[in-house]
Legacy VTK file of the C-alpha trace (Angstrom):
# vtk DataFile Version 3.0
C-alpha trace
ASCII
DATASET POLYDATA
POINTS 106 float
94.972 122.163 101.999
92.777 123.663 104.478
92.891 122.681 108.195
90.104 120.570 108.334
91.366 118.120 105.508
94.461 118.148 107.331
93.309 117.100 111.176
91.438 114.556 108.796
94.330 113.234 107.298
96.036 113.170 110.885
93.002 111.555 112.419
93.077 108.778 109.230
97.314 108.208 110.015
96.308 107.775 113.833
93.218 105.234 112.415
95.723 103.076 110.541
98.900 103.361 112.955
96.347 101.807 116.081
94.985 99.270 113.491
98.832 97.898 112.842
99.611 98.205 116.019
96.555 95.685 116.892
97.326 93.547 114.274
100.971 92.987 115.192
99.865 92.450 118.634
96.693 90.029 118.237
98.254 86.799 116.018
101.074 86.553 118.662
98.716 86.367 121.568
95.937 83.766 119.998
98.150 81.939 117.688
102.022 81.027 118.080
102.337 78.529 116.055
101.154 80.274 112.660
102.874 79.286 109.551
105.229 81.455 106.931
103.056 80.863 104.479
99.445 81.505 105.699
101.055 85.040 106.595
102.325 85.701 103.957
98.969 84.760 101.706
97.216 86.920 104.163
99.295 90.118 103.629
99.254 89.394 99.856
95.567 89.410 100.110
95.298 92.901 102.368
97.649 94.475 99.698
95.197 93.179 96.992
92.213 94.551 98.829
93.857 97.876 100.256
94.412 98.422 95.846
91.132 97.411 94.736
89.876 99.506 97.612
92.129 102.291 96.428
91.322 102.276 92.515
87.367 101.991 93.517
87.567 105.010 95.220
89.431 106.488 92.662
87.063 105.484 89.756
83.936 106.833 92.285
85.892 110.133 92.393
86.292 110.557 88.909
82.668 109.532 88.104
81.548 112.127 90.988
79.977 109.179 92.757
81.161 109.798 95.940
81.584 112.385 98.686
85.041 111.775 99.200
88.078 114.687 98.893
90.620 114.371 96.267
92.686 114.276 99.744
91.064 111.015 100.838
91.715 109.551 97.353
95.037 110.532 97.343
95.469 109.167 100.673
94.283 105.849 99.516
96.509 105.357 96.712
99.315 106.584 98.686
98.632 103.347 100.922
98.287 101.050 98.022
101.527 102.094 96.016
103.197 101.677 99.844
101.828 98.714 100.876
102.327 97.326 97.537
106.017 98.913 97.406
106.781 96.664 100.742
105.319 93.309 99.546
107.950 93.852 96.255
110.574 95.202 98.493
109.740 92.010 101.098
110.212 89.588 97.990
113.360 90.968 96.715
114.932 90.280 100.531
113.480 86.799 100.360
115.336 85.891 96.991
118.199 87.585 97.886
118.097 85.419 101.007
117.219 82.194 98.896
120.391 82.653 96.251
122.699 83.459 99.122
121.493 79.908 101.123
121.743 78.382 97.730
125.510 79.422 97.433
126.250 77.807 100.263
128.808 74.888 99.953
127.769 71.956 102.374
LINES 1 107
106 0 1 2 3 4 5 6 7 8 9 10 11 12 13 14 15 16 17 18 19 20 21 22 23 24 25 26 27 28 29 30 31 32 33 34 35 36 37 38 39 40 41 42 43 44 45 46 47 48 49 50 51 52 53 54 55 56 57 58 59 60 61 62 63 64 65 66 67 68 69 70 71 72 73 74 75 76 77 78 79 80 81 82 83 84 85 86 87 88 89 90 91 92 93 94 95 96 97 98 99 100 101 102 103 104 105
């Protein structure tokens, strides 16, 4: 990897780190009272756009459609098998959680 693709890889992880940080930031200042389950569609639907995102730019490499660097692409995909990794990772806590409040005796 030469230097350049690396201070663009660094420049794309400081991108994405001040985007999260703006959009943990932003729905707790404008909206409180937000519920569970409207935040929990909307991450579904980022994770579903960050991998269509992801395999587009992946098919566009392949083809030779696009200017991109194999690093970019890899870069990409990297984010979607993460992002996608935590919403499985997120659901396995939340039935874990569910069973355990089931077992409860009252």
């Amino acid at each position: 990897m030469s230097n350049i693709e690396i201070n663009n890889v660094l420049a794309q992880m400081r991108a994405m780190s001040s985007q999260v940080q703006g959009i943990e930031t932003a729905p707790m200042a404008t909206n409180k009272t937000k519920d569970f389950s409207s935040m929990l569609s909307e991450s579904i639907e980022a994770v579903n756009k960050t991998q269509m995102d992801a395999g587009a730019l992946s098919t566009a490499f392949t083809k030779g459609e696009t200017d991109a660097s194999l690093a970019e692409v890899m870069v990409s995909l990297q984010k979607a098998s993460m992002s996608f990794q935590t919403v499985m990772q997120t659901r396995n806590k939340l039935v874990d959680a569910y069973k355990d409040v089931m077992r409860m005796s009252m």
